[in-house]
C-alpha positions as CSV (number, residue, x, y, z in Angstrom):
1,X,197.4,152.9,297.8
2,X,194.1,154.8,297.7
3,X,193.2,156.7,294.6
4,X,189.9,156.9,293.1
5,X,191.0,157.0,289.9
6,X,192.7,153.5,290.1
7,X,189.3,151.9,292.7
8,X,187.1,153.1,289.1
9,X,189.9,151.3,286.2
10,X,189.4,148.5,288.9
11,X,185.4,148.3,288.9
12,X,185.3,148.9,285.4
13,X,188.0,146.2,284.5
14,X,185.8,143.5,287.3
15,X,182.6,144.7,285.3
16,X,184.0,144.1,281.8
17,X,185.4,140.5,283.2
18,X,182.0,140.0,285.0
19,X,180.2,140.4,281.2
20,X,182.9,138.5,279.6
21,X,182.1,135.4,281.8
22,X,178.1,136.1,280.9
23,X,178.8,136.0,277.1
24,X,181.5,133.0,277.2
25,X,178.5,130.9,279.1
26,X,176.2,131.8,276.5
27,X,178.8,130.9,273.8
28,X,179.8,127.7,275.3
29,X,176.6,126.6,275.3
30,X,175.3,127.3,272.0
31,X,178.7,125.4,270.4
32,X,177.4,122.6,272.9
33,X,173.5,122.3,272.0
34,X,174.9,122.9,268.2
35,X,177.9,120.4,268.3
36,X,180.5,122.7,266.7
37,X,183.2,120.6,268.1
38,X,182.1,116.9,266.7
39,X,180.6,119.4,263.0
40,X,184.5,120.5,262.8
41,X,186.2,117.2,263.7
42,X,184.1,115.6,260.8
43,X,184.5,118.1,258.4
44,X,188.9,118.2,259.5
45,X,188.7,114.1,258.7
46,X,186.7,114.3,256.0
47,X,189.4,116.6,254.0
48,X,192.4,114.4,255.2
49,X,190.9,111.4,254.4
50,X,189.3,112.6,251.5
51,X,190.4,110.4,248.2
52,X,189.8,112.4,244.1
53,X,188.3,109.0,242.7
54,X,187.3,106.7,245.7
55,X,186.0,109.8,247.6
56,X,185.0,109.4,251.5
57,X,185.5,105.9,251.6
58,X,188.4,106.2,254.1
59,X,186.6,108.0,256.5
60,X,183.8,105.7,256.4
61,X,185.9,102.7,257.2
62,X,187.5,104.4,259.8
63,X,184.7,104.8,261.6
64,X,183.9,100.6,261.5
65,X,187.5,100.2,262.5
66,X,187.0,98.8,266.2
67,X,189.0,101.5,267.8
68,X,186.7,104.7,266.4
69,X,183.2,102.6,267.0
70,X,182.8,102.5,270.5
71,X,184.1,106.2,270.6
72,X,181.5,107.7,268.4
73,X,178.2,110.0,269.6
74,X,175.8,107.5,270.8
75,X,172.7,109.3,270.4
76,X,173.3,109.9,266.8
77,X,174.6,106.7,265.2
78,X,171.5,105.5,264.4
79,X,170.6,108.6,262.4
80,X,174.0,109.9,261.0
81,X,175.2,109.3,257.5
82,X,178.3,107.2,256.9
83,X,179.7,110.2,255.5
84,X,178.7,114.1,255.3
85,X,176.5,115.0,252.1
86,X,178.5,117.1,249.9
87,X,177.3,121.0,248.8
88,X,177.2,122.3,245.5
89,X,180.6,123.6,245.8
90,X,182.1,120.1,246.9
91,X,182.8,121.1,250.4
92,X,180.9,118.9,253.0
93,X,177.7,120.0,255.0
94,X,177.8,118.8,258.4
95,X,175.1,119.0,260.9
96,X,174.3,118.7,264.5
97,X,173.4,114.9,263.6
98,X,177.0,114.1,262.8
99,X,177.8,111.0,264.9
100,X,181.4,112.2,265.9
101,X,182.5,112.7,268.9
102,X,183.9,116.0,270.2
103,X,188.0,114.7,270.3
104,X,189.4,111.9,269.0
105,X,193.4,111.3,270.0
106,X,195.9,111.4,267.4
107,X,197.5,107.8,268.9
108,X,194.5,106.0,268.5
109,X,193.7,107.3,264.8
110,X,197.1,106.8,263.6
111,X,196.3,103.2,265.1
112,X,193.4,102.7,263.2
113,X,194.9,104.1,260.0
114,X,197.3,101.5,260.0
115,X,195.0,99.1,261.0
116,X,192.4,99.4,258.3
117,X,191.6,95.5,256.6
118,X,193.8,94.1,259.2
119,X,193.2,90.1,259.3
120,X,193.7,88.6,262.6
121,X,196.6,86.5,262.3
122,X,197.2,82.8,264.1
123,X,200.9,81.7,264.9
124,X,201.8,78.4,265.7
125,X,203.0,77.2,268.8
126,X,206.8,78.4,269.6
127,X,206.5,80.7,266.1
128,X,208.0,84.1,265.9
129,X,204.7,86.6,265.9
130,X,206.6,89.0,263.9
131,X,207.2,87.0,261.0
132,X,203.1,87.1,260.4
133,X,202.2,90.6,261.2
134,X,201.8,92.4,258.3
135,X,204.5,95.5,257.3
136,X,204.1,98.9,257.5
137,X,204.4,100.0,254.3
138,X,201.6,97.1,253.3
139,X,199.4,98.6,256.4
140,X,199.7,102.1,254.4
141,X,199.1,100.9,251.0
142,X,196.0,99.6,252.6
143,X,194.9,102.9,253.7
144,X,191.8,104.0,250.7
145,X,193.2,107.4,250.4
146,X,196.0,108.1,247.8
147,X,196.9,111.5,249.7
148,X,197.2,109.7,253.0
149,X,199.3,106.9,251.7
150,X,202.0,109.2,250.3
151,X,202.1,111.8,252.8
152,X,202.4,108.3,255.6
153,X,205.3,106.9,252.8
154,X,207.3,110.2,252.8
155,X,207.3,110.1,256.9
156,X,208.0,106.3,256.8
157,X,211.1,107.2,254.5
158,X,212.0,110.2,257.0
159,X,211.8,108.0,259.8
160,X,214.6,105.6,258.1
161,X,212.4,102.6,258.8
162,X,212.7,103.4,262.4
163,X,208.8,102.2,263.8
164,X,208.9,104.3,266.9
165,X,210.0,107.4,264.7
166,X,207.5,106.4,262.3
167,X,204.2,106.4,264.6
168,X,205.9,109.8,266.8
169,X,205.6,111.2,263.4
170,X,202.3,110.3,262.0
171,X,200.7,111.2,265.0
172,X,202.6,114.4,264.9
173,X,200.7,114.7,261.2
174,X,197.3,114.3,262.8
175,X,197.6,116.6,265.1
176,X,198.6,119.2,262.8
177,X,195.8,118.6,261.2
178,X,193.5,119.0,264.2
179,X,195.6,122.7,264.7
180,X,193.4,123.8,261.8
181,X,190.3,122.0,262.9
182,X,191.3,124.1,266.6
183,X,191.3,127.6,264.6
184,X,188.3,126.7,262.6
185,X,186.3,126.4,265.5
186,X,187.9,129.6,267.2
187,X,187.4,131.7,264.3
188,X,183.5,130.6,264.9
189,X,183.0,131.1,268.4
190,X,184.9,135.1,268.2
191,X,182.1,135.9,265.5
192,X,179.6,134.6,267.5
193,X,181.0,136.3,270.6
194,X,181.2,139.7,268.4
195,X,177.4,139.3,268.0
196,X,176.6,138.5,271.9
197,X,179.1,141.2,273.3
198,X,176.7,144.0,271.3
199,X,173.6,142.2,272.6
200,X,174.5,141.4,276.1
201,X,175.4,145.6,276.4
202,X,172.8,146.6,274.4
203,X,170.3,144.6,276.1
204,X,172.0,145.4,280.2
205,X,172.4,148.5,279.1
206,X,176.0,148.0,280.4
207,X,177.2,151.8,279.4
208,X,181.0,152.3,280.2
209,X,180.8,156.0,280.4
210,X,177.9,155.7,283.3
211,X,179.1,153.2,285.1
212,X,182.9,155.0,285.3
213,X,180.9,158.0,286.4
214,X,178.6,156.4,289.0
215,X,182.0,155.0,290.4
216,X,183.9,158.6,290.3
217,X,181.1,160.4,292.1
218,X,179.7,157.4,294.8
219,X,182.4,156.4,297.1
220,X,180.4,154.3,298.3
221,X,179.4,152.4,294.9
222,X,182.8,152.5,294.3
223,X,184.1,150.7,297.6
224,X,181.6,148.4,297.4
225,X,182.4,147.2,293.7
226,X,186.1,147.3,294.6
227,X,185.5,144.9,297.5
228,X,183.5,142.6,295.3
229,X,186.3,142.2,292.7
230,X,189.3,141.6,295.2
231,X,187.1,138.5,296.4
232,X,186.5,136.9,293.5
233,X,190.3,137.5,292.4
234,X,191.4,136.2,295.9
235,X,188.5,133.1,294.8
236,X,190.7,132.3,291.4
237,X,187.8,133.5,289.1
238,X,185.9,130.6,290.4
239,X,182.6,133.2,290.2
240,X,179.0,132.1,289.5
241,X,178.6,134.9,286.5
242,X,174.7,135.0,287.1
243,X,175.0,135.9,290.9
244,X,177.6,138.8,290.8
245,X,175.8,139.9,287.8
246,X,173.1,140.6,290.3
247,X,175.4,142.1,292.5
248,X,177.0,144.9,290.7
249,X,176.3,147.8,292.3
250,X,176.4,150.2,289.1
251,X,173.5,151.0,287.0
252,X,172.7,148.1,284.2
253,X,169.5,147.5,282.4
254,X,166.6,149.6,281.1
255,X,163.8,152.3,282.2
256,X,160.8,153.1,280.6
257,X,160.2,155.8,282.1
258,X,162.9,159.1,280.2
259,X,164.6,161.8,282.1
260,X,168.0,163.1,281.5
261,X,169.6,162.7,284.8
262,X,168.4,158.9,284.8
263,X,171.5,156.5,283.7
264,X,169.1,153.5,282.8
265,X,166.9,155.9,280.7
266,X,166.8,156.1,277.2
267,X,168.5,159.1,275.7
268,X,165.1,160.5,273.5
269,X,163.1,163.4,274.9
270,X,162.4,167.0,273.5
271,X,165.5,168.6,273.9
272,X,168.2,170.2,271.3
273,X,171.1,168.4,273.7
274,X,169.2,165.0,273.0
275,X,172.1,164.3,269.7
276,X,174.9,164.6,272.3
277,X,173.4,162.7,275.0
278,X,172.1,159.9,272.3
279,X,176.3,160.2,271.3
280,X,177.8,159.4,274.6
281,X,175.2,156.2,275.0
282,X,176.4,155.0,272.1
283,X,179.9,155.7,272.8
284,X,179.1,154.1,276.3
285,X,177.6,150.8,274.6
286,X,180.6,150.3,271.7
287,X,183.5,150.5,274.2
288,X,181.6,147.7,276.5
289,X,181.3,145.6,273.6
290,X,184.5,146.1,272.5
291,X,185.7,145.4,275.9
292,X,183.8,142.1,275.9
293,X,185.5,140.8,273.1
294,X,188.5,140.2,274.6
295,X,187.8,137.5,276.7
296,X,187.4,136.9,280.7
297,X,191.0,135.3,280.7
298,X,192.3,138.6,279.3
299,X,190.0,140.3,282.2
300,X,190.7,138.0,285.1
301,X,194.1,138.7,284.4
302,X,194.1,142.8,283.9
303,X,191.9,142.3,287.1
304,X,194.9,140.6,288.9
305,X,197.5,143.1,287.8
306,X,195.5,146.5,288.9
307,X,194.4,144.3,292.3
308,X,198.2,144.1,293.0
309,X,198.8,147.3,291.8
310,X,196.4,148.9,294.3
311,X,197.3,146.8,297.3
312,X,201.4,147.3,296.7
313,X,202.6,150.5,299.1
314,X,205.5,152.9,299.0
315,X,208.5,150.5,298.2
316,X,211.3,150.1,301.6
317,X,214.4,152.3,301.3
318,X,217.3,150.9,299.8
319,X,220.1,149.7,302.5
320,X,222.5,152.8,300.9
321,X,219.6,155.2,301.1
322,X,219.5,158.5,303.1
323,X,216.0,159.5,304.1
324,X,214.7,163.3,303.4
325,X,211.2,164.5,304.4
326,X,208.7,162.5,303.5
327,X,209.1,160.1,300.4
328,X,212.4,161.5,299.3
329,X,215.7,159.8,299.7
330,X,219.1,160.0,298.1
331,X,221.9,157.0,297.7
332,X,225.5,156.7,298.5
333,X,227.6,155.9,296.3
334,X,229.0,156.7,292.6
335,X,226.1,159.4,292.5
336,X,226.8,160.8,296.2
337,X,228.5,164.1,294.5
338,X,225.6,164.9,292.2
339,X,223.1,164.1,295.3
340,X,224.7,166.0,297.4
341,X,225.1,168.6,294.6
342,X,221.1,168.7,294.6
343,X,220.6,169.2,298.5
344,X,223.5,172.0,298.9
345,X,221.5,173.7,296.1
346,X,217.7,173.3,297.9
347,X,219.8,174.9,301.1
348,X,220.0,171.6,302.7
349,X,222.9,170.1,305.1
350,X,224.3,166.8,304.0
351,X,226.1,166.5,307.0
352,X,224.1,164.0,310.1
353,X,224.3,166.5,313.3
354,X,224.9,164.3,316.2
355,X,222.9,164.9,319.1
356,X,223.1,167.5,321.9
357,X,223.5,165.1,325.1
358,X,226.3,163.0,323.0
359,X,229.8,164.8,322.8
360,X,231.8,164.0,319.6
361,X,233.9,160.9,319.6
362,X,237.6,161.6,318.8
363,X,239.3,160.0,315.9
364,X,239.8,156.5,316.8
365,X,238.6,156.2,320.4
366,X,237.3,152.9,320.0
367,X,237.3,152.0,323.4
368,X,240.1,149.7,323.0
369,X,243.6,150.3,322.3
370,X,244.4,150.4,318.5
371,X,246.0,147.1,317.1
372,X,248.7,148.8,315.7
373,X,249.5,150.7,319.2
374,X,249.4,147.1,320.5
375,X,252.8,146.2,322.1
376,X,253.9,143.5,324.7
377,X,254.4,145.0,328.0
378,X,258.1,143.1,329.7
379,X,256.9,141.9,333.0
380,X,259.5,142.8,336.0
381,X,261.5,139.5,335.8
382,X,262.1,140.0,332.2
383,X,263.6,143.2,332.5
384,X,267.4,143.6,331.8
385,X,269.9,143.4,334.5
């Protein structure tokens, strides 16, 4: 399929995915120079571990239990506080210092949990090792948060005693926990992407209403942009952002220089139209933003849907259709009466002439004799006397 109005929604969707993948990158690596991952995982632990009259002193022995240590930031153990300050509200005040690592597993915390002032135990020769390990219900009351212990004492009693249950559960609790930790960190990176979605247009210039013109009225931009996003949707979005940035062929960034017919000009000179023109740059700008917003998963994948949509063709006939003209076709069957209804009413035959240099068939000449006209001829000797 070849229309020009679906090659522009094309461009403009690879564009907006193009500028999605520009902002994410930019995103991603302010969380990473920041540590919004390891600031959130501290601040999620701090509040489930957090005890009204012993206060963080569960999280701080969690992170000397044996299992944690060895998993915590290394550059930052030497200068991170046992536990984060608090703020005047009572809420902690993490930092980019924060020892924590970006992920911990929920198996492994749940192990240390249970694990906290854990003695190692010595069991004589041909001894039971059960009968010195210590209980679970003595491993929670050893836990120094009085929220932990009775939330890990109602799923102990849930679990009927059952150990395996037990632990499925509890780690099932710490992961719930780290759902919230998950949408505290999303709800941070979409404001920040709000903020570098208006810069990144603002500062490319990246207006949607240009751009969709440039493609309408140059084929030739148009093709070109077209071919450009079919390869990198063949590639799997595996695209270096910075390089096809470079090679868009539509008109992005700034001039200093102002005329009216310029796209990358700014929209101020002496004339009474300037308020209309200044308008539709803005109008140009918000959609991009907007656009950007959404994400370059939701872009790679509108990008995949109008790709197929432009490379699908006229779908085959059906097996029961009858072709008329160019595109058109009618099916037998229950609706033969109301298509042929249609045709005798445009003046057309729905009867197939046969061709000139073919005479009709009778009814029944098959070329061989009918089965039912099919008799066994009496050969002379059987004949009666």
């Amino acid at each position: 399929m070849n229309f020009p109005a679906l090659d522009v929604a094309l461009g403009l969707v690879f564009v907006f995915f193009i500028l999605a993948l520009v902002c994410s990158g930019i995103n991603e690596a302010i969380a990473s120079a920041l540590r919004w991952r390891a600031q959130f995982l501290e601040r999620g632990l701090w509040e489930l571990l957090q005890d009204p009259t012993r206060g963080a002193e569960g999280l701080e022995k969690l992170k000397e239990h044996p299992l944690i240590k060895p998993m915590l930031f290394p550059k930052n153990k030497d200068v991170a506080a046992a536990s984060p300050p608090l703020r005047e509200d009572g809420r902690p005040k993490t930092s980019r210092k924060t020892d924590f690592p970006s992920y911990l597993p929920s198996r492994t915390v749940v192990t240390a949990l249970l694990g906290l002032n854990q003695q190692a135990v010595s069991v004589a020769r041909d001894a039971d090792i059960k009968e010195e390990l210590r209980k679970l219900d003595d491993s929670i009351k050893q836990i120094p948060s009085e929220p932990v212990q009775q939330a890990l004492t109602a799923l102990l009693h849930s679990a009927q005693g059952d150990a395996v249950a037990f632990r499925r559960s509890a780690e099932q609790w710490y992961d719930d926990q780290m759902e919230r930790v998950s949408g505290w960190y999303r709800r941070r990176i979409q404001r920040v992407l709000y903020v570098l979605a208006a810069v990144v247009a603002l500062t490319l210039n990246a207006d949607s209403l240009q751009i969709a013109e440039r493609l309408w009225v140059e084929p030739s931009v148009r093709d070109s942009l077209v071919n450009q996003a079919q390869n990198v949707e063949g590639a799997a979005g595996e695209a270096d952002p910075t390089a096809q940035l470079e090679a868009l062929p539509v008109p992005l960034g700034w001039h200093l220089e102002t005329t009216r017919d310029d796209p990358q000009g700014f929209p101020v000179y002496g004339d009474p139209n300037m308020i209309w023109d200044l308008l539709a740059k803005l109008l140009g700008l918000s959609v991009t933003a907007v656009a950007i917003t959404f994400g370059a998963p939701f872009w790679f994948d509108t990008l995949s849907k109008v790709a197929r949509l432009r490379n699908s063709g006229a779908p085959p006939p059906a097996s029961d259709a009858v072709r008329r003209g160019e595109g058109e076709e009618t099916r037998r069957g229950e609706s033969a009466a109301l298509a042929t209804a249609l045709l005798e009413a445009r003046g057309e035959s729905t009867e197939t002439e046969a061709p000139e240099d073919e005479a009709p068939r009778p009814q029944g000449a098959t070329g061989e004799e009918p089965a039912r006209k099919r008799r066994r001829r009496r050969r002379p000797e059987d004949a009666p006397p």
